[in-house]
C-alpha positions in Angstrom: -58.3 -140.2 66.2 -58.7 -141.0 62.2 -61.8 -139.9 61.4 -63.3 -143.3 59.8 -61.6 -145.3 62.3 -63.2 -149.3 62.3 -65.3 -148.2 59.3 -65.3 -150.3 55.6 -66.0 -148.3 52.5 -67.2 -149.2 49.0 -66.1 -147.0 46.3 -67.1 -147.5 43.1 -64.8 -146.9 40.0 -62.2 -146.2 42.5 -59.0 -147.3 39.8 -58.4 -143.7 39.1 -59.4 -140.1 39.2 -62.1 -138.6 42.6 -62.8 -142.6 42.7 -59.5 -143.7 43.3 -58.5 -140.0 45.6 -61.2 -140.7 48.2 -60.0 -144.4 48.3 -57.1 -143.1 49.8 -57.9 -140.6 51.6 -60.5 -142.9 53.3 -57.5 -145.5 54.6 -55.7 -142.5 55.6 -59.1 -141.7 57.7 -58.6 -145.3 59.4 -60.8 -147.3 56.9 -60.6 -150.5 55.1 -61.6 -149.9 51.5 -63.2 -151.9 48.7 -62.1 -150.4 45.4 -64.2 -151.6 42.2 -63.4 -151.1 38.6 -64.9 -152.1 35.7 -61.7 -152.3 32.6 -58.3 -151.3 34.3 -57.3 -154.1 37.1 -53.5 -152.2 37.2 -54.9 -149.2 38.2 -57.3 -150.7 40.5 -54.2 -152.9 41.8 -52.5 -149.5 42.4 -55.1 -148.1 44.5 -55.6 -150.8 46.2 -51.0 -151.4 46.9 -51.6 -147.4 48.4 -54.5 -147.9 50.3 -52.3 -151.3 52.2 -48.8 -148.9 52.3 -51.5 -146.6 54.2 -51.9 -149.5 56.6 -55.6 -150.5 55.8 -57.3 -153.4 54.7 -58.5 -153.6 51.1 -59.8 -155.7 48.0 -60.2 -154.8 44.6 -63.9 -156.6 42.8 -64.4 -156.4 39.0 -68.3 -155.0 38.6 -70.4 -153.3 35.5 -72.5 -151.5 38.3 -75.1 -150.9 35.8 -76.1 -154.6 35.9 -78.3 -155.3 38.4 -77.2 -159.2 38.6 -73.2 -158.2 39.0 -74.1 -155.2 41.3 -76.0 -158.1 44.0 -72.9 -160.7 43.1 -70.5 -157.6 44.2 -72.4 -157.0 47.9 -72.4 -160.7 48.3 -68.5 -161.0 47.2 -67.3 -158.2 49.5 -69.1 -159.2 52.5 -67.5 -162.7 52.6 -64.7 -160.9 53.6 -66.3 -157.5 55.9 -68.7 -158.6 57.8 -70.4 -155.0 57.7 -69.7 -151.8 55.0 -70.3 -148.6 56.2 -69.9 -146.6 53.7 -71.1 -146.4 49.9 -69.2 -143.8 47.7 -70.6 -144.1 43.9 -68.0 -142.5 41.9 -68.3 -144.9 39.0 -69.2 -142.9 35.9 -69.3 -142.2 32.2 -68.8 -138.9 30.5 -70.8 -137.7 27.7 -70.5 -139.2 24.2 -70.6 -135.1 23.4 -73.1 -135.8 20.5 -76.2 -133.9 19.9 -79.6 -135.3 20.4 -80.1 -135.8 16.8 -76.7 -137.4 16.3 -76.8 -139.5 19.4 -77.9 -143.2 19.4 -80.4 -144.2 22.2 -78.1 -147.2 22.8 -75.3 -144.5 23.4 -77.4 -142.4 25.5 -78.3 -145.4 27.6 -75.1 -146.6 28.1 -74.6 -143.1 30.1 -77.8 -143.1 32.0 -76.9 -146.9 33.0 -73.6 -146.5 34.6 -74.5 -143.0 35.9 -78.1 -143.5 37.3 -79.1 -146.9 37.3 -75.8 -148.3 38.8 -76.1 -145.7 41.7 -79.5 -147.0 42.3 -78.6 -150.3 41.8 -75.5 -149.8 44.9 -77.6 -148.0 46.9 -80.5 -150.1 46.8 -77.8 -153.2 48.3 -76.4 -150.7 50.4 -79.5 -149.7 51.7 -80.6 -153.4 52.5 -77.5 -154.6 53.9 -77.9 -151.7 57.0 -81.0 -152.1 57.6 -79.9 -156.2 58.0 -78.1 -154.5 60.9 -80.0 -151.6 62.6 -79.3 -148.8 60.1 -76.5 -146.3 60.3 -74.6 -145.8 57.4 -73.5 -142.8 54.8 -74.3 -142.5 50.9 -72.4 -140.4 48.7 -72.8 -139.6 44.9 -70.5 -138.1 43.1 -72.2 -136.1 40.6 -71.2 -133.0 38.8 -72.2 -129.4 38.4 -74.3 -130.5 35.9 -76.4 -131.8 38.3 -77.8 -128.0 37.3 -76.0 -126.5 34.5 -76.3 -127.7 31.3 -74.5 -127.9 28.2 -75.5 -128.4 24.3 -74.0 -132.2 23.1 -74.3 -133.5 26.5 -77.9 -134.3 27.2 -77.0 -137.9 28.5 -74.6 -136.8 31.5 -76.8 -133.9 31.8 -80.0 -135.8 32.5 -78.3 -138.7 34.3 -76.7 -136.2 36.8 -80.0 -134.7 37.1 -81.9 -137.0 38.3 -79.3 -138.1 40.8 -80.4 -135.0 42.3 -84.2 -136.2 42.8 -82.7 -139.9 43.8 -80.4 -138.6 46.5 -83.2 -136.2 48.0 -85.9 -139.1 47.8 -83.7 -141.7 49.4 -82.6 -139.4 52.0 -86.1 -138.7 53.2 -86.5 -143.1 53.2 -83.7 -143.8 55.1 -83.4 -140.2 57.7 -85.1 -142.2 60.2 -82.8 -145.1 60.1 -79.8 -142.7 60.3 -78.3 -144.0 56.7 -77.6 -140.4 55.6 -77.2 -139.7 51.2 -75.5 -136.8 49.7 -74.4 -135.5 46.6 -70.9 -133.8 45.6 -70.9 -132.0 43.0 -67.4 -131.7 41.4 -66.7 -128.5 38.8 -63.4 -128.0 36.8 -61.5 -131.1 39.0 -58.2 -132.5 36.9 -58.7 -135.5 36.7 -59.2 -138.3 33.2 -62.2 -137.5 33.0 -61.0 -133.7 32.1 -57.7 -134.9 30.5 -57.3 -132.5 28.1 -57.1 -129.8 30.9 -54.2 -132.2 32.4 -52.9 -132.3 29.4 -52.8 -128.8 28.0 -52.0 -126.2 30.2 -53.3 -123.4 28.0 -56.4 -125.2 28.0 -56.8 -125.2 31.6 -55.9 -121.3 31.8 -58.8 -120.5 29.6 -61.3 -122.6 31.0 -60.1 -121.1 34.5 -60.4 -117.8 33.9 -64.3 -118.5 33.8 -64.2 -119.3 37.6 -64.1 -117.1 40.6 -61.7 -118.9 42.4 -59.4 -118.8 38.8 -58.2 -122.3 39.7 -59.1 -125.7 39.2 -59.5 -128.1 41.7 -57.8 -131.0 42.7 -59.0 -134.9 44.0 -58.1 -133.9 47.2 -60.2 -131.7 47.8 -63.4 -133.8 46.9 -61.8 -136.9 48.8 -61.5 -134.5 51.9 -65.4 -133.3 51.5 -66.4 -137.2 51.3 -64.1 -137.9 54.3 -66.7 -135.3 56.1 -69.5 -136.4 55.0 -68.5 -139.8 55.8 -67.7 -139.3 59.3 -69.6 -138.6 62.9 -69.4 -134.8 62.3 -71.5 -134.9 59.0 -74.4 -136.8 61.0 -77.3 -134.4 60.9 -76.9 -133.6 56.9 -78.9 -135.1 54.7 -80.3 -134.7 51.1 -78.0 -132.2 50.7 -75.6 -131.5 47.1 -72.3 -130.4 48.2 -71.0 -127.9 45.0 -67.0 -128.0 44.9 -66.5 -126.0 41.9 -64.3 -122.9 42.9 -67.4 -120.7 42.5 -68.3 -121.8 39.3 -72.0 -122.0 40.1 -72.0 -118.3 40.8 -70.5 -117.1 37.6 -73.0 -119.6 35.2 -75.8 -117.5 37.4 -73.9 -114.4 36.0 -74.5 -115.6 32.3 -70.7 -117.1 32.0 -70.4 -119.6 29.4 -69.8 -123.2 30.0 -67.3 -124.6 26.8 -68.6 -128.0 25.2 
């Protein structure tokens, strides 16, 4: 038996990269899928023709997740056509403007923290509202980043805005245990994906930056879709507050004094 089977999921910035990956892997769990995306409506359109090939239900909203009036008008949208989500994946992000605190413009640095920390609040505070409407049960996960702990010079507005996803995830865990909503964390290294599209792009690239973790590999969307598929399911029920690293051992060699490239 799929292992979401009868379940809806919302996933955030799902038009491409992990977003888009645990979209699909999702419907080919047995879910029905709600893809968001902020600019690209073709990709999101894509997503959402694979997740119907797959054989599940789908719709595709428009939503800056960082504004607390569309992020209400999106819970409101979707559930005129589920009468129930199950499951909140918040994979809508923005990568560093790679500028230096001195060269970096608050507006800029807000625009990160927005997207990355207050639209996450801003889902899971619907989220959290809607199941409790209907007896709790339910699974949160963040996508966040290594650099939920390691950090790097010229990126102090991903840095901090993964960061304290850390705290949120942990403190809303310990709100909602009781109600069995459950809220983890995956914490993606060296995945190839846009948001690493020079890696894609440049195979030498990816060979040096490669060599600096254990497993000598990057990883791939799959693997993170497959880790939110578990942590979205029945078997993932007793873990909580947790940040899952999928990094290849990448962790291990910054605690070895490796360095981490700008």
């Amino acid at each position: 038996m799929a292992k979401l089977s009868g379940k809806t999921a919302l996933v955030t910035g799902a038009e491409s990269g992990i977003g888009q990956g645990i979209a699909i892997e999702f419907a080919l769990n047995g879910a029905n899928v709600i893809i968001t995306y902020l600019q690209d409506e073709i990709a999101a359109q894509q997503t959402l023709a694979k997740v119907e090939a797959i054989g599940s239900k789908g719709i595709i909203v428009k939503v800056d997740v960082g504004d607390e009036q569309q992020a209400s008008a999106m819970f409101r949208e979707v559930l005129g056509h589920f009468p129930q989500i199950d499951i909140l994946v918040n994979s809508a992000g923005l990568r560093s403007v790679d500028k230096y605190i001195h060269e970096m413009s608050f507006a800029e640095y807000e625009k990160t923290v927005r997207v990355n920390l207050f639209g996450t609040f801003l889902c899971c505070q619907n989220f959290v509202k809607h199941r409790l409407q209907h007896g709790g049960n339910g699974r949160i996960i963040n996508i966040t980043s290594v650099h939920e702990e390691v950090v790097s010079p010229g990126k102090i507005d991903y840095c901090s805005s993964k960061a304290a996803l850390r705290g949120l995830c942990r403190a809303l865990a310990m709100e909602v245990a009781d109600k069995k909503i459950t809220v983890n964390n995956i914490a993606p290294g060296m995945i190839l994906t846009p948001m690493n599209q020079q890696a894609v792009n440049d195979l030498e690239y990816r060979k040096q930056l490669e060599q600096r973790i254990p497993a000598k590999t990057s990883g791939t969307v799959q693997d993170v879709a497959k880790l939110a598929v578990f942590l979205s399911s029945d078997d993932a029920a007793y873990i909580t507050g947790t940040t899952q690293f999928i990094d290849g051992g990448l962790m291990l060699s910054r605690a070895k004094g490796a360095k981490w490239s700008k």
